[in-house]
C-alpha positions as CSV (number, residue, x, y, z in Angstrom):
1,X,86.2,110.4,114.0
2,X,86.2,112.4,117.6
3,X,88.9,114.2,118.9
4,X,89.7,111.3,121.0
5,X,90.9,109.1,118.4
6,X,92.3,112.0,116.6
7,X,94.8,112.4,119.6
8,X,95.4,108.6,119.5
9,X,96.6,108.8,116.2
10,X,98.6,112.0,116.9
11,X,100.3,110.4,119.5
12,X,101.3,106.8,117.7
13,X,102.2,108.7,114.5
14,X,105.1,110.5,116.3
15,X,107.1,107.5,117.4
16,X,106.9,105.3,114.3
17,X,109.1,104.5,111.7
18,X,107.7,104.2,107.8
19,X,106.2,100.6,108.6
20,X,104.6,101.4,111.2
21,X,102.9,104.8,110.0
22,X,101.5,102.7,107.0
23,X,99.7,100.7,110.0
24,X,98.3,103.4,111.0
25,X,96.9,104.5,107.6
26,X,94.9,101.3,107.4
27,X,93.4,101.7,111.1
28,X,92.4,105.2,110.6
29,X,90.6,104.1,107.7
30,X,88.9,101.5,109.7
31,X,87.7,104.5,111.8
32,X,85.9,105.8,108.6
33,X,84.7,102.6,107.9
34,X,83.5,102.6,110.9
35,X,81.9,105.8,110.6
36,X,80.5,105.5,107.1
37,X,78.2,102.5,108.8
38,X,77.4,105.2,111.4
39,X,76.1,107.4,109.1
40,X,74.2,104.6,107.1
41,X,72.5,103.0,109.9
42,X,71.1,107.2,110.7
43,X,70.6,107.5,106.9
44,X,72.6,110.8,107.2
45,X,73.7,110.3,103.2
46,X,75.9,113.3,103.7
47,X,78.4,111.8,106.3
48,X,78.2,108.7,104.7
49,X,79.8,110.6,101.5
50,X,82.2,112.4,103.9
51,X,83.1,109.1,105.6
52,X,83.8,107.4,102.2
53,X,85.9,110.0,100.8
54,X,88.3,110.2,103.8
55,X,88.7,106.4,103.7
56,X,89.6,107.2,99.7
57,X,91.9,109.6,101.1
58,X,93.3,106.7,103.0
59,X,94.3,104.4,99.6
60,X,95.4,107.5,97.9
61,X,97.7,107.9,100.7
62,X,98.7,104.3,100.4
63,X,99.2,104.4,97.0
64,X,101.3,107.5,96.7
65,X,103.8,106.1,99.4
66,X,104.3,102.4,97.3
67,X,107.8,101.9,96.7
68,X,108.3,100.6,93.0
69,X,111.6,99.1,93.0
70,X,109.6,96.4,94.6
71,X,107.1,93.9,92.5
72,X,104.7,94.0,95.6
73,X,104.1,97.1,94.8
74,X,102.4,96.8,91.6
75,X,100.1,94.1,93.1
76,X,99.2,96.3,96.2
77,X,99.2,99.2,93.6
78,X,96.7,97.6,91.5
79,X,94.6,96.7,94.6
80,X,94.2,100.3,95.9
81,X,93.3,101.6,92.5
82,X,90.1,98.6,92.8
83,X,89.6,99.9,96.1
84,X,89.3,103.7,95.4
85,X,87.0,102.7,92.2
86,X,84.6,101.0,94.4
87,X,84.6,103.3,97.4
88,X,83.4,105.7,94.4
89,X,80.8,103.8,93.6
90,X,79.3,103.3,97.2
91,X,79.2,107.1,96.7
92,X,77.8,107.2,93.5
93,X,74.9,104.7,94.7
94,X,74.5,105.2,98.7
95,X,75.5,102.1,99.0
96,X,77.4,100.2,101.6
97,X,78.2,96.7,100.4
98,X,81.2,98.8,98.2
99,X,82.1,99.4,101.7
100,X,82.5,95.8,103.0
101,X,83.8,95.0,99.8
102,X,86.9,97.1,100.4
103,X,87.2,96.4,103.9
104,X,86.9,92.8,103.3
105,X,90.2,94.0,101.0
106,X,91.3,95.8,103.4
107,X,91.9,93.9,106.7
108,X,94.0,91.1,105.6
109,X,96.7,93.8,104.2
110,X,96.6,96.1,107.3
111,X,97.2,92.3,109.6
112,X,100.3,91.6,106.8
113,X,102.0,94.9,106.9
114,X,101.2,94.7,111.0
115,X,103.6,91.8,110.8
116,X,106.4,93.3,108.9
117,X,106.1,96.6,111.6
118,X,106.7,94.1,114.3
119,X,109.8,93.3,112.6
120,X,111.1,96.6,111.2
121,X,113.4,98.2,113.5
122,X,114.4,101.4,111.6
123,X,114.1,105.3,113.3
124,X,111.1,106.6,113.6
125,X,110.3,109.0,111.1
126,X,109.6,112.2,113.2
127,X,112.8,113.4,115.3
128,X,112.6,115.5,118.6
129,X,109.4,114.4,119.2
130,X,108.2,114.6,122.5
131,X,107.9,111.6,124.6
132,X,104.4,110.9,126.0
133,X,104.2,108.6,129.2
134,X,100.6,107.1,130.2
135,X,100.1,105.4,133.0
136,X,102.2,107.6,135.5
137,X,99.7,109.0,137.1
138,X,95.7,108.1,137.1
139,X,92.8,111.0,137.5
140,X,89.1,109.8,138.5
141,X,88.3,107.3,136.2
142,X,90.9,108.8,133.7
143,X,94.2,107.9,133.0
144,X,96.6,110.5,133.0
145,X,99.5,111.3,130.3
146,X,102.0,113.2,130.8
147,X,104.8,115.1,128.1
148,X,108.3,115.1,128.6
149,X,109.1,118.7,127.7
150,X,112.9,118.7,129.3
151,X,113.8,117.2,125.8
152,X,116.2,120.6,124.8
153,X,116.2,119.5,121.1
154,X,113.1,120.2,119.8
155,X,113.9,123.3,118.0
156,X,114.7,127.0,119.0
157,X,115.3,128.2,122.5
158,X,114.4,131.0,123.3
């Protein structure tokens, strides 16, 4: 993943509330799916691994943020815990159809839990955050984005 995305992330992860964060969880995983085939189609089997392991990273994440007062949970539980198992075997064996497999998993719970973030209208989880504006400005080609540091609750002042 480049340092592009990485700031993409950064950026949507401050505003959103629970719902929305776990969205974001399943679409930087796409990113290491994305990169795993990268590394496959070069045949660099050492970013392939790395790839795999971060998307792993992913489910763990998923799995340790379930909330188990709800039955949904055990399904979705029970899911990730297939999921990890065969993202360790396309490391085990090089292989990428444990990839697609999971992916194929994947996609249609990242779309349903999209859905329920369009509907959940609860705080975002990271207060004093700053607020980033795009579009204010444009640069050559770029687009410009701005911070809104006149925000005086954002910790110490000095």
């Amino acid at each position: 993943m480049n340092s592009e995305k990485i700031g993409d992330f950064t950026r949507r992860i401050s505003g959103e509330n629970r719902t929305g964060l776990t969205v974001i969880v399943f679409d930087i995983m796409s990113e290491y799916f994305k990169d795993a085939y990268d590394a496959k189609g070069k045949n660099d089997s050492e970013a392939f691994k790395v790839a795999v392991k971060k998307a792993d990273a992913c489910i763990l994440n998923l799995m340790q943020t379930l909330d188990f007062k709800y039955e949904l949970a055990n399904r979705l539980y029970s899911e990730y815990h297939f999921c990890r198992k065969e993202l360790a075997l396309a490391v085990a064996k090089s292989s990428i159809e444990e990839v697609k497999a999971v992916e194929e998993i994947i996609r249609p719970l990242r779309e349903a839990f999209e859905e329920v973030a369009k509907k959940d209208d609860s705080e975002p989880v990271m207060k004093n955050a700053q607020n980033v504006y795009a579009g204010m400005t444009y640069g050559k080609g770029t687009l410009n984005e701005s911070s809104d540091i006149t925000n005086g609750g954002r910790g110490f002042l000095v």
